[in-house]
VOLO-61702 format. One line per 2 residues: for each residue y, z, x of C-alpha. Coordinates in Angstrom, 1 decimal. Example, Ala and Ser with C-alpha at 12.3 -4.5 7.8 and 13.67 -1.06 7.14 Angstrom:
<rs>
-4.5,7.8,12.3 | -1.1,7.1,13.7
</rs>
This chain:
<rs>
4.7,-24.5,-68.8 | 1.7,-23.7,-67.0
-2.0,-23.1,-67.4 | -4.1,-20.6,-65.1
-7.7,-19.5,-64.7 | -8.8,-16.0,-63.7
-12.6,-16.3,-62.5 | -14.9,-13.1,-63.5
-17.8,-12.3,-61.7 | -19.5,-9.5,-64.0
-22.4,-9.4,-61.3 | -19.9,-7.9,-58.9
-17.2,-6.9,-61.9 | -15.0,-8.8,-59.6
-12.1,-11.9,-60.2 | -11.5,-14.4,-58.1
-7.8,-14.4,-56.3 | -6.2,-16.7,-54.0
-3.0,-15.9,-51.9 | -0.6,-18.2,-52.6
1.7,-19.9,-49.6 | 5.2,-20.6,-50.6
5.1,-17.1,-53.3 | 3.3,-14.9,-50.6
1.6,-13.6,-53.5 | -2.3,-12.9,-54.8
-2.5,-15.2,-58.2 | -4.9,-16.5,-60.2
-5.5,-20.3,-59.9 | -3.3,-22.4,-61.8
-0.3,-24.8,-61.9 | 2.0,-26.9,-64.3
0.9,-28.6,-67.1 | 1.4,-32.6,-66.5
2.4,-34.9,-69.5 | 0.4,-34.5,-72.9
-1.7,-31.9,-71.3 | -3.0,-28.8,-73.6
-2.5,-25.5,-71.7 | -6.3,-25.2,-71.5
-7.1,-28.5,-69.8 | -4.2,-27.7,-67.1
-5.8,-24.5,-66.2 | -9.7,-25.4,-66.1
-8.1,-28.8,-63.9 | -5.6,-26.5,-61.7
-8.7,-24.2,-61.2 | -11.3,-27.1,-60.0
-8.3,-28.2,-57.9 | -7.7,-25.1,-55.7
-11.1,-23.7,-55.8 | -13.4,-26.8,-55.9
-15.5,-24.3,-58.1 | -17.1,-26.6,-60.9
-19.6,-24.0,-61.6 | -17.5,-22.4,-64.1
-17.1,-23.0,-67.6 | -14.3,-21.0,-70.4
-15.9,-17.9,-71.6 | -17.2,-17.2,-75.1
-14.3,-14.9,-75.9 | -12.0,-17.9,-76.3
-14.4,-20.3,-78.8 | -14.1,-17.1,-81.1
-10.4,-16.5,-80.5 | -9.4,-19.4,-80.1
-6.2,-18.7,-77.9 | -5.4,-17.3,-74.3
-6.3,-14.5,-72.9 | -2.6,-13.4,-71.8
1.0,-15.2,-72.1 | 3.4,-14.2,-69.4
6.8,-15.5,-68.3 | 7.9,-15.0,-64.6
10.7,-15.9,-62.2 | 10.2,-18.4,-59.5
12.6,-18.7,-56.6 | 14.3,-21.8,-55.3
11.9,-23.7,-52.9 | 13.6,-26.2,-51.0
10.8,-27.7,-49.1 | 10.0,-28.7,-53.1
13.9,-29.1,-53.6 | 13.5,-27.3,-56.8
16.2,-24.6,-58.4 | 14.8,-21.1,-59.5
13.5,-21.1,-63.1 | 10.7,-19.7,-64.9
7.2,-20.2,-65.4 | 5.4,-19.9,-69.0
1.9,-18.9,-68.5 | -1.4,-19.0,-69.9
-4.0,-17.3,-68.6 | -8.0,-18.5,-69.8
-10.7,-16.3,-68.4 | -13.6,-18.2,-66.6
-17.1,-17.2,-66.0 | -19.9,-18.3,-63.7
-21.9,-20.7,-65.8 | -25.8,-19.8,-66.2
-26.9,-21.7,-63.5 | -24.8,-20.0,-60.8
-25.0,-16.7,-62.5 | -28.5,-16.9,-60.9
-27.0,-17.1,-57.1 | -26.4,-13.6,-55.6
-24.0,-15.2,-53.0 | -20.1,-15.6,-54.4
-18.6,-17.1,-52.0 | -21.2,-20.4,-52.1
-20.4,-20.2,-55.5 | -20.3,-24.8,-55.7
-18.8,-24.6,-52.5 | -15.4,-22.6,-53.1
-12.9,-24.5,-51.1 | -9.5,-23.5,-51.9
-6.7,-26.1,-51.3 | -5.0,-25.4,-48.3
-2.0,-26.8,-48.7 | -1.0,-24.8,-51.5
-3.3,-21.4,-50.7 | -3.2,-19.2,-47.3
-6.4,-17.6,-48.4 | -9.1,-16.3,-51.2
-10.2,-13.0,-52.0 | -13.1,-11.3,-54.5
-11.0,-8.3,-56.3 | -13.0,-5.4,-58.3
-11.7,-5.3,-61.5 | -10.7,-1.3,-61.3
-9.1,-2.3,-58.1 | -6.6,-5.0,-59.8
-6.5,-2.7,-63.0 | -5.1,0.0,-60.5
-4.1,-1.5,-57.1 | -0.6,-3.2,-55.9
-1.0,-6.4,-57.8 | 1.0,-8.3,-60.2
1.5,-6.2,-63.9 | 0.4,-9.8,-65.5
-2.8,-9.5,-63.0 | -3.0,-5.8,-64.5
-2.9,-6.5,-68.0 | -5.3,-9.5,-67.8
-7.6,-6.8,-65.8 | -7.2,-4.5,-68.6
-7.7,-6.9,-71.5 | -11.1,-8.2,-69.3
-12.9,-4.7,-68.9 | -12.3,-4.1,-73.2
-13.9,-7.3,-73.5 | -16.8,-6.0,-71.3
-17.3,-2.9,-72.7 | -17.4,-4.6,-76.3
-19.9,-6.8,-75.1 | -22.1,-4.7,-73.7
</rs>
């Protein structure tokens, strides 16, 4: 099981991705759960971890809902430098937002001092949500896009 979080930015309609080294792929932040851990708490921890963003807090969508935003399973390949088999990962997906404070700052990429992990992450990127919805990403990336933008539109 894991828990990610995908950061939104709706004063640049933008998330937050980072390139990910051993999957060559643009994710959202996240990682396993560790023992006892709630889905939630692995995702807002995994997030702080590889982002050092602590400016961001769960948004309000999820006090009323009261679950994930999106549930996907994927394959992961062998990695020996890990010396782990294939299997698959269990997701859930939370969406963050900037928290009030921050929302304030027109500069992103000071957001708390973003520092992504380097061990794990190559690299980060700000994506335009119409650009995820409709670009060459992931179809879980997609759909979380997709589900974000209704929950804009309701909102405003």
């Amino acid at each position: 099981l894991t828990g990610s979080g995908l950061f939104y930015s709706g004063k640049i309609d933008s998330v937050l991705l980072v390139h990910h080294r051993a999957l060559d792929l643009w994710i959202q932040p996240g990682g396993h759960l560790e023992k006892e851990e709630e889905p939630l708490e692995c995702a807002t921890r995994e997030f702080l971890e590889e982002t050092g963003i602590s400016a961001a807090e769960l948004s309000d969508w999820h006090t009323q809902s009261k679950i994930a935003l999106d549930i996907d399973t994927h394959f992961i390949p062998a990695n020996e430098k890990k010396k782990e088999s294939s299997h698959f990962h269990h997701d859930f997906l939370y969406l963050l937002v900037e928290t009030k404070k921050e929302s304030e700052s027109d500069d992103l990429n000071s957001i708390e001092d973003l520092k992504i992990n380097r061990f794990e992450l190559a690299d980060y990127d700000w994506v335009k949500l119409d650009m995820l919805i409709s670009g060459d990403y992931e179809e879980k990336l997609k759909r979380a896009a997709r589900k974000i933008r209704r929950l804009m539109v309701r909102c405003n």
